[in-house]
N, C-alpha and C positions, 0 to 999 in steps of 0.2 A: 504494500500500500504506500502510495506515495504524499508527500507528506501535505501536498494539497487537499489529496481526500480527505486525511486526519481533520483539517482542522473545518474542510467545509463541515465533514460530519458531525463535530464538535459545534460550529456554528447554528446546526439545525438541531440538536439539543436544547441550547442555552436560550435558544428562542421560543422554544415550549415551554420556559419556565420564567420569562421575562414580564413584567406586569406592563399590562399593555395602557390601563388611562394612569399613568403617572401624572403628578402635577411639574411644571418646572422648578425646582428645587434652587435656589441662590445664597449663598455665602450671606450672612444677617440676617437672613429670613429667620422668623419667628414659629417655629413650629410646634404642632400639637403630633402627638406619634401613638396610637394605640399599636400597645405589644400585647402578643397572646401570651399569657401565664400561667403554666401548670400547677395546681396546689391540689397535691394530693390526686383521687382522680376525676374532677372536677377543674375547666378552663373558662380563662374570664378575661375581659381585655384590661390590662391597666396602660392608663395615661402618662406619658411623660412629656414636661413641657420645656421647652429648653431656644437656644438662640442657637443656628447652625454655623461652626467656626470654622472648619476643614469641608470639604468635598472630593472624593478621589473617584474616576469615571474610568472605568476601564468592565463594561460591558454588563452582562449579568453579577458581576464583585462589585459595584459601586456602594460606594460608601459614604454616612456621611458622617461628621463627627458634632454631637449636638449637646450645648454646657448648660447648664441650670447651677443655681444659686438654690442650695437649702440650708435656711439657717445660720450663715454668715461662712458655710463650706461649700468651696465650687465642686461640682461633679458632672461630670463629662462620661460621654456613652459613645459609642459606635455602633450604628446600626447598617446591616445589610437592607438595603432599598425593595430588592427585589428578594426578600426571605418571604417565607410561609407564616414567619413568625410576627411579621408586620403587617398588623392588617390595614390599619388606614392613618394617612396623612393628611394633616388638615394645615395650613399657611394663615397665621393669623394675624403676623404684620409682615412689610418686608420692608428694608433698611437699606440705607445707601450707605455704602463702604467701598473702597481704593484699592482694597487689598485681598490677594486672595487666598490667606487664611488669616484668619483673626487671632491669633496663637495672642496677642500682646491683651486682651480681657481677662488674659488669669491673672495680669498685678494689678489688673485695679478692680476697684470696692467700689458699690455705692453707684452714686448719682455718676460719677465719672464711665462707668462702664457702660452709661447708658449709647444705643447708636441714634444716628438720625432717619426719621424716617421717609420711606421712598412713596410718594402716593404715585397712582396710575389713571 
């Protein structure tokens, strides 16, 4: 098999497991993310709300990396986009930013970490 076939066949995989209405996803955007959670065996969606800081695009592995403030403790997630484990993403502000990852929100606190925001 040559290695063109490999990766068409590999292509037509990842395509069967790619979510097809994603929304556009942007660097400050504000997101709401329900994840599915196993407790015991009983599944429930929880919410996680967070400002998205990183984004890596490299096909069905896309990633994003998204920080929430709990408590005066930053914490940050990575979530695969196109998991099973994600079921819905919701966009609930978006932010105008320069840069494209926001890594420089973990030193600051408060009022300063705030972004500005982008209307449409």
């Amino acid at each position: 098999m040559s290695r063109l076939n490999i990766q068409e066949s590999v292509n037509k995989v990842e395509t069967d497991f790619k979510k097809k209405n994603l929304l556009t996803i942007r660097i400050g955007d504000s997101l709401k993310i329900g994840v599915k959670i196993v407790e015991g065996n009983k599944e429930r969606v929880q919410f996680y709300e967070g400002t998205v800081i990183a984004k890596k695009n490299s096909s069905i592995n896309s990633t994003i990396t998204v920080r929430k403030v709990l408590q005066g403790v930053g914490v940050e997630r990575i979530f695969l986009i196109h998991s099973p484990k994600v079921e819905s993403l919701e966009i609930l502000r978006s932010s105008k930013v320069r840069r494209a990852k926001l890594y420089f929100l973990r030193e600051l606190k408060g009022k300063a970490s705030r972004l500005k925001q982008r209307f449409q």
